[in-house]
Backbone as numpy.savetxt, mean C-alpha at the origin, in Angstrom:
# Nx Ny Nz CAx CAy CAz Cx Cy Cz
-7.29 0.72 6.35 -6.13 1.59 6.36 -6.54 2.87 7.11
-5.65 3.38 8.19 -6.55 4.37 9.07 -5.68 5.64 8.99
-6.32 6.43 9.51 -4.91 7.67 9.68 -4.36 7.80 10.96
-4.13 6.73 11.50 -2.49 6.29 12.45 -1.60 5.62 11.64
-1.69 5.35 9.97 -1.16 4.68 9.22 0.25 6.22 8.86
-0.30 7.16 8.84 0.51 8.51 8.42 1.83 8.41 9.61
1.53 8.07 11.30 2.05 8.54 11.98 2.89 6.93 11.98
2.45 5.99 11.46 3.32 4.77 11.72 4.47 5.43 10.72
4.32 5.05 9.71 5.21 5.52 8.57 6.41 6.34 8.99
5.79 7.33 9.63 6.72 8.75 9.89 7.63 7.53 10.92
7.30 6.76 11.83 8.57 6.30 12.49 9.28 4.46 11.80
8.79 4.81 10.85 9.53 3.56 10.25 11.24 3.68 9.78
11.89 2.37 9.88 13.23 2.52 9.81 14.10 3.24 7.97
12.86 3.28 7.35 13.29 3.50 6.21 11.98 5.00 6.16
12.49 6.25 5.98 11.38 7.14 6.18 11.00 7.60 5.45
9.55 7.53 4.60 9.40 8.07 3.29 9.54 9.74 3.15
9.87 10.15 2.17 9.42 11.31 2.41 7.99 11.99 2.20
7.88 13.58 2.51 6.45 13.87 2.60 5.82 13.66 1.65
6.27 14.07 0.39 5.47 13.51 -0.71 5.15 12.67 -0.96
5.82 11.51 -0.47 5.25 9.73 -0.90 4.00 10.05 0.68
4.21 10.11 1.95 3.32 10.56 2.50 2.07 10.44 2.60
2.28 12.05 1.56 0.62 12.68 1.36 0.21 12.23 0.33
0.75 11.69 -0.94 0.33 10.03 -1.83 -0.42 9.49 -0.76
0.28 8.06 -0.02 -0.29 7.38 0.61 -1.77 8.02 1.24
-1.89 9.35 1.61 -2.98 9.43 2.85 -3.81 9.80 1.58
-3.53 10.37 0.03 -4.50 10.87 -0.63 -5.24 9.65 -0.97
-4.59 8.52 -1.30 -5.55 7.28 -1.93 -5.87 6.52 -0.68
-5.69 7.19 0.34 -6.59 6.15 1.60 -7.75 7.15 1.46
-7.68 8.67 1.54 -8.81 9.47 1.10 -9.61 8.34 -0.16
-8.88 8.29 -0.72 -9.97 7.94 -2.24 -10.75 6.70 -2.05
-9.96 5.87 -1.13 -10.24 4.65 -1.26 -11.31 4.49 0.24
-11.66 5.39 0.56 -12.54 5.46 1.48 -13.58 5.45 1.21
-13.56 6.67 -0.04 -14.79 7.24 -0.78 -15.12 5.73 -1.80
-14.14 5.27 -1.89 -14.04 4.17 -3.24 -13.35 2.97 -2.98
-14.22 2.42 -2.03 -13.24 1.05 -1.14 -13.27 -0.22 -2.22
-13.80 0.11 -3.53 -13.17 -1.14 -4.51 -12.43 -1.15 -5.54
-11.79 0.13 -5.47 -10.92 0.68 -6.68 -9.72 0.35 -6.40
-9.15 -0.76 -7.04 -8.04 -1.83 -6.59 -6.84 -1.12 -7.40
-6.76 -0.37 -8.38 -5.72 0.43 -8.63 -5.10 1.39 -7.24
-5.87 1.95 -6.36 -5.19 3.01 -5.75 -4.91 2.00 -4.44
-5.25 0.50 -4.06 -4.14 -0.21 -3.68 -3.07 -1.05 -3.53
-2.88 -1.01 -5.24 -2.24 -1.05 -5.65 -0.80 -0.01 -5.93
-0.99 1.31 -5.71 -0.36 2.28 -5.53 0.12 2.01 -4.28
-0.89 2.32 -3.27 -0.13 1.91 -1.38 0.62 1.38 -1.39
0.33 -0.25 -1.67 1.69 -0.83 -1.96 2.54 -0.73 -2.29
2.46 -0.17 -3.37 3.84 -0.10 -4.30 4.82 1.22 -3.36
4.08 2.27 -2.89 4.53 3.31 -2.06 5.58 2.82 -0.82
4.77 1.71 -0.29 5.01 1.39 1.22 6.03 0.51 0.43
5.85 -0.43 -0.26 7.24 -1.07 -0.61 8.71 -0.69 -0.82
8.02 0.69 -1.24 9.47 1.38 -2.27 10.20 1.63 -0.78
9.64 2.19 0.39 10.59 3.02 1.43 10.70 1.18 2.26
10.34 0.30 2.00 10.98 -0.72 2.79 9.60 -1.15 4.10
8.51 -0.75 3.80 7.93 -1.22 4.62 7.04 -2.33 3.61
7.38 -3.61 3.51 6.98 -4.55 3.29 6.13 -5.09 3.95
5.67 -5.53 5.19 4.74 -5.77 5.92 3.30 -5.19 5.83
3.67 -3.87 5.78 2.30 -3.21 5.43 2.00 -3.19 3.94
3.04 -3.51 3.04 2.78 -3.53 1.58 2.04 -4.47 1.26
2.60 -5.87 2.42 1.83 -6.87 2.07 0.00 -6.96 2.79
0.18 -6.10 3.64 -1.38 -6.27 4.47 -2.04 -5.72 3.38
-1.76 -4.51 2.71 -2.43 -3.92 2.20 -2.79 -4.95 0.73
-2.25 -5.46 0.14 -2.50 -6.82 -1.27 -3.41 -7.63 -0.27
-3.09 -7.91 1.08 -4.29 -8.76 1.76 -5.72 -8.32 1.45
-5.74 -6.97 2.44 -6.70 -6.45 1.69 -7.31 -6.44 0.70
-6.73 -6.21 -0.84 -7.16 -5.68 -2.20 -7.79 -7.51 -2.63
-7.12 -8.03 -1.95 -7.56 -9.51 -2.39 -8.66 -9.93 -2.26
-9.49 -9.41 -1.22 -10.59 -9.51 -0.86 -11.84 -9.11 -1.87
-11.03 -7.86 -2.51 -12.04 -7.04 -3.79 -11.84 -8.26 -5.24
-10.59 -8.31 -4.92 -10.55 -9.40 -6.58 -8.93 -10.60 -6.07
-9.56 -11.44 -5.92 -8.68 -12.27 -5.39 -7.53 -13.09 -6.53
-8.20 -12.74 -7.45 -7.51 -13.21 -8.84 -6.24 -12.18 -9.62
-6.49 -11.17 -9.33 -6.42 -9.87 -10.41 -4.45 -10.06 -10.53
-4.04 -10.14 -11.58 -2.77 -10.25 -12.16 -1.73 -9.64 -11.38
-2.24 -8.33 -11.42 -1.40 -7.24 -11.07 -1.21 -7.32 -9.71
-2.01 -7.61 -8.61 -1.82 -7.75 -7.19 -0.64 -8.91 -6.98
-1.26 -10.58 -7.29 0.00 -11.63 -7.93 1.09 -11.14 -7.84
1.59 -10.53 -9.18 2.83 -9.45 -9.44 3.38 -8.87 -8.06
2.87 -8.64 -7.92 3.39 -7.16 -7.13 3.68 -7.98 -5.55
3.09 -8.82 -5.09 3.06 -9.54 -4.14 4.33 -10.37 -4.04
4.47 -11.04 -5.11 5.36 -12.05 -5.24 6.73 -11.49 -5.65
6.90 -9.85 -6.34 8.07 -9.29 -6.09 8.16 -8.67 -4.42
7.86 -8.37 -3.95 7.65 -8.11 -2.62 8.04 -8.89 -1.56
7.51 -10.06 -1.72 8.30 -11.49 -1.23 9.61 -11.40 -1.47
10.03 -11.56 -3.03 11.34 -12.18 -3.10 12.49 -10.81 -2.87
11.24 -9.80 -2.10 12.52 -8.50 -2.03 12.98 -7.71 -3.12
12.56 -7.61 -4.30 11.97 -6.54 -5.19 11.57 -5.31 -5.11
């Protein structure tokens, strides 16, 4: 997750606002420092989902899958995401 991820966002068709934002860029901060702490991407997701960017909601569960390929909560969140949730 890079920080051209801030400037994609800003031109997506659904536009978050700044506060969801600087969320997103704080737990790419964290998760830099802490690239296996599957809660804070779990948050991304859920962020990038809420404003309609699904694609990246889903890269990002690609990702987290890699840390725990099993874990409930990713499942979840994936499979509402799919069905447009």
């Amino acid at each position: 997750i890079s920080q051209n991820r801030f400037n994609q966002v800003l031109g997506a068709s659904t536009e978050a606002p700044p506060e969801t934002l600087s969320q997103i860029e704080n737990w790419n901060s964290y998760l830099q420092k802490y690239p296996s702490y599957l809660p804070g991407y779990l948050e991304i997701a859920t962020l990038e989902n809420s404003y309609g960017n699904k694609e990246e909601a889903l890269k990002i569960i690609f990702k987290a899958k890699t840390i725990n390929p099993n874990d409930n909560q990713l499942k979840l969140l994936e499979e509402q995401i799919n069905k447009g949730n």
